[in-house]
N, C-alpha and C positions, 0 to 999 in steps of 0.2 A: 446421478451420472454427470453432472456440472463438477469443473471440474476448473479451476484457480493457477494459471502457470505466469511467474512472477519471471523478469529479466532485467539484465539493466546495470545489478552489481557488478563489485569489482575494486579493484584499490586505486584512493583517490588520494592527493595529499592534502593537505590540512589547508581551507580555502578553495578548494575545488569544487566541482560540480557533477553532479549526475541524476541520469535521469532514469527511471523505475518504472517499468510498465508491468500494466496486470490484467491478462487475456481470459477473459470467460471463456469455455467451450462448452457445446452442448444445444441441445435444441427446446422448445418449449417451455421457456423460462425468462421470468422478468428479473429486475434487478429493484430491490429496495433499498439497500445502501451497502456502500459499500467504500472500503478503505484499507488505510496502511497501519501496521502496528510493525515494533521492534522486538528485541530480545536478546539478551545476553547471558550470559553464565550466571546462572544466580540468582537472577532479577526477574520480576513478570513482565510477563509482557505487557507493553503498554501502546497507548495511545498514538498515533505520529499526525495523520491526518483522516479528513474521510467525509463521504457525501451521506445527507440524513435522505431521508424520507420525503422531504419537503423542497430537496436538491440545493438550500447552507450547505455551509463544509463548518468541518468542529477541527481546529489546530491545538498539538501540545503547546502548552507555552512556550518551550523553548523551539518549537518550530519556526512561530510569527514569524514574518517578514524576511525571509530564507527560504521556506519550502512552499510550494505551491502544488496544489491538487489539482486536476483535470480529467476530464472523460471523454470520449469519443463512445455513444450510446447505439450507435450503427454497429459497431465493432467490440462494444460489449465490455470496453477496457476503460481503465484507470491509468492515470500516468501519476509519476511522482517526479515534481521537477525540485531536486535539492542543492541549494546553492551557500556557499560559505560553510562548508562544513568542515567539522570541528572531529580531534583526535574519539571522543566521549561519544560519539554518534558512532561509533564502530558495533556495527549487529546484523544479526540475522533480521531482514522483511520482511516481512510477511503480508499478504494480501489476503482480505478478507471480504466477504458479499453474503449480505443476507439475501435471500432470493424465494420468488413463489416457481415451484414449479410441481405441475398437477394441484391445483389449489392445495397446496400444503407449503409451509415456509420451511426452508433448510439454511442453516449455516457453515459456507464454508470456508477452508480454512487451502491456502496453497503451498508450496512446496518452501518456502523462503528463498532469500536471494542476499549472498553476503556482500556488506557493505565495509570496506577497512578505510578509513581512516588514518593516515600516517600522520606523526608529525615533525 
């Protein structure tokens, strides 16, 4: 019944900024990690950012030094701060959280959130 609702997208142009946020809902449930992946036509999804287990954060490489991950743990949410970005960064977001709830792990997966790119 946790439940992943991604905001934030939207079309940005080439160098621009935005920011991504990703709101757990639900009650009786912790959070073990959780993070952002992409997706485009064709492609798997991949990696973008995201907090471990041990509260690191793991960056694509081409994220470094542009994107930055954050959480508000009160509030259950993930933010994605993207800055300098690039035509090739145009996708669907996706927000992800592995989570315990009723001593059982679940993974889930949110609705995405589109991100364009112009150049």
């Amino acid at each position: 019944q946790v439940q992943l609702v991604e905001s934030g997208g939207g079309l940005v142009e080439a160098g621009g900024s935005l920011r991504l946020a990703c709101a757990a809902s639900g009650s009786s449930f912790s959070i073990n990690v959780m993070g952002w992946y992409r997706q485009t036509p064709g492609k798997q999804r991949e990696l973008v950012a995201r907090f471990t287990r041990g509260g690191s954060v793991d960056y694509a490489d081409s994220a470094k030094g542009r994107f930055t991950i954050s959480r508000d743990n009160a509030r259950s949410t993930v933010y994605l701060q993207m800055n300098s970005l690039k035509p090739e960064e145009t996708a669907d977001y996706y927000c992800n959280a592995e989570l315990i709830r009723d001593r059982r792990y679940l993974e889930v997966w949110g609705q995405g959130t589109l991100v364009t790119v112009s150049s």
